[in-house]
N, C-alpha and C positions, 0 to 999 in steps of 0.2 A: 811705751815708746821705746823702739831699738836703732840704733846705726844703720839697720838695713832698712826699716822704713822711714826715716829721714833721707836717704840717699837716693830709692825710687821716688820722693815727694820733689826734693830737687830737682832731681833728672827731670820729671813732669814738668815742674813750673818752669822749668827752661829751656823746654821747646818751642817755645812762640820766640823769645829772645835768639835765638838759633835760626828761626827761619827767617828771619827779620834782618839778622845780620848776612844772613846768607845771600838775603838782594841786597845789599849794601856792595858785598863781595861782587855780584855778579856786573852791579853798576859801574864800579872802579876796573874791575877787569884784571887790577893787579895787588899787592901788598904796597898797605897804608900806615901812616906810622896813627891814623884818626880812630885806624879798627881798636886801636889799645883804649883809648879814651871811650868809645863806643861799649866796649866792653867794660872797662870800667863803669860808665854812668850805667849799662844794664843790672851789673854786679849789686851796685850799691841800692839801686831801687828793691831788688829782689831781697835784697838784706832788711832795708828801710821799712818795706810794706808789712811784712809779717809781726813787727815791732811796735809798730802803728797800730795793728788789729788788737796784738794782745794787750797794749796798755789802754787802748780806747772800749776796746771791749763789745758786747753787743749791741749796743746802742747805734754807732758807726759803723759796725758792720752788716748789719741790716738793711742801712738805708745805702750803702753801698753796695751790698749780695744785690740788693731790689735794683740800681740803674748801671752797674757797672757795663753788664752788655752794649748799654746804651752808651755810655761813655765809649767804652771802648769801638763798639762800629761807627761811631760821630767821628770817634780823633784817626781809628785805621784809614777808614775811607777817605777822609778828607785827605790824611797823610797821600795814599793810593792815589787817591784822581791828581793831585798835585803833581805827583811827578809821573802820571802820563801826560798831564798836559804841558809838564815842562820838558820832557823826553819831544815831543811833537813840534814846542813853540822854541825853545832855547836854542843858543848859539852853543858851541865847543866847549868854548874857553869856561862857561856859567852853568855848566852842568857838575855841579859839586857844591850847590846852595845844599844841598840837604845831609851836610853834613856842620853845617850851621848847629850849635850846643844846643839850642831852645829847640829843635827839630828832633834830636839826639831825647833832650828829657822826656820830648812829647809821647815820642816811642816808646821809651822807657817806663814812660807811666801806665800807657795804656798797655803795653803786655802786662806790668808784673799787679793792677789794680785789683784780679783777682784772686793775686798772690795775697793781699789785705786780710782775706776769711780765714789763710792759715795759721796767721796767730792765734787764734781761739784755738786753734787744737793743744796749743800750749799752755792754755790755763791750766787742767788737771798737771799738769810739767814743766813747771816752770822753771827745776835745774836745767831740762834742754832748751831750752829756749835761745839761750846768745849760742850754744854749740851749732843748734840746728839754722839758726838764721845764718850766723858767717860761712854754714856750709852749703846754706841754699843760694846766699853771694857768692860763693865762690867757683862754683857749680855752674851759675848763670853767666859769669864773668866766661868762666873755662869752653860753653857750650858757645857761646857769642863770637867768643876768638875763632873758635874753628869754627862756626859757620860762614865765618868771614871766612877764612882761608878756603875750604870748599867754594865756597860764589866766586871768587877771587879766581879761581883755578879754572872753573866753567866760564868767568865773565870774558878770557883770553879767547873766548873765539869773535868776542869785535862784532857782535850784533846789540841790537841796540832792545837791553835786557829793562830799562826802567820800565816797558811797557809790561814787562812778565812782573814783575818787582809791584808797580802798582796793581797790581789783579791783584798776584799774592796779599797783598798788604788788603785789600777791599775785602777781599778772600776770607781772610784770617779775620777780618773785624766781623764780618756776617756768620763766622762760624763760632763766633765768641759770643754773637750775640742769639742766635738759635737755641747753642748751648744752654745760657743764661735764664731764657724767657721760655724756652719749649722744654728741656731736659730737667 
């Protein structure tokens, strides 16, 4: 285990976090003060999960490696078809429920879920372990903000983006779940 592969495992595990926040960005249109708090609760999941794997060890990571796809394309999709349906059915003023905390964790959980198996890479390493986890929080936190700001940047052209945002998010769950069950 070196610095440098810890920092590409990071960068990896927070690109869903990234793209995620990036329809968030694209939904708001502009800078939020919710993207910090967003990025925090992604931060902290990606920290939390790899900490979970190595103390719980293979047991729970088994039976999670085994449904997480599923997990994960249940909670994306669902997230996704919600806010096309509420991009279609919603008034103005009520389009910003999905910045609601319990929407925020749900997110949260389903990207970093299979962040969970990379704590076992930390048994044989177990001095990296708190180094590597607040780097791969912090990492995720960092990628989060600026995919916010990126969608934020694009979402300023005032077209009505939760429709692209739910695909993405249906997107990302079906490809989390392919990965998972066919790769």
């Amino acid at each position: 285990m070196d610095w440098l592969n810890v920092i590409l495992m990071a960068v990896g595990l927070a690109m869903d976090c990234c793209a995620v926040s990036a329809v968030q960005g694209l939904n708001e249109g502009k800078w939020n003060w919710r993207a910090l708090l967003m990025a925090g609760i992604f931060g902290l999941f990606h920290f939390g999960m790899p900490l979970i794997g190595f103390y719980v060890g293979e047991l729970a990571t088994n039976f999670v490696a085994r449904y997480a796809p599923w997990i994960a394309l249940i909670l994306l999709s669902g997230l996704g078809t919600k806010m096309i349906w509420e991009s279609l059915h919603e008034k103005d003023e009520e389009k910003h429920a999905n910045w609601h905390v319990l929407n925020l964790i749900m997110l949260a959980f389903a990207t970093s879920i299979d962040v969970l198996a990379t704590g076992l890479l930390f048994v044989p390493y177990p001095d990296w372990l708190y180094p590597s986890v607040i780097t791969i929080g912090g990492i995720t936190a960092c990628f989060s903000l600026g995919g916010y700001l990126v969608g934020a940047l694009v979402g300023k052209l005032k077209i009505n983006m939760e429709i692209i945002g739910g695909a993405v998010l249906i997107l990302l769950g079906i490809k989390i779940f392919v990965e998972g069950v066919f790769c």
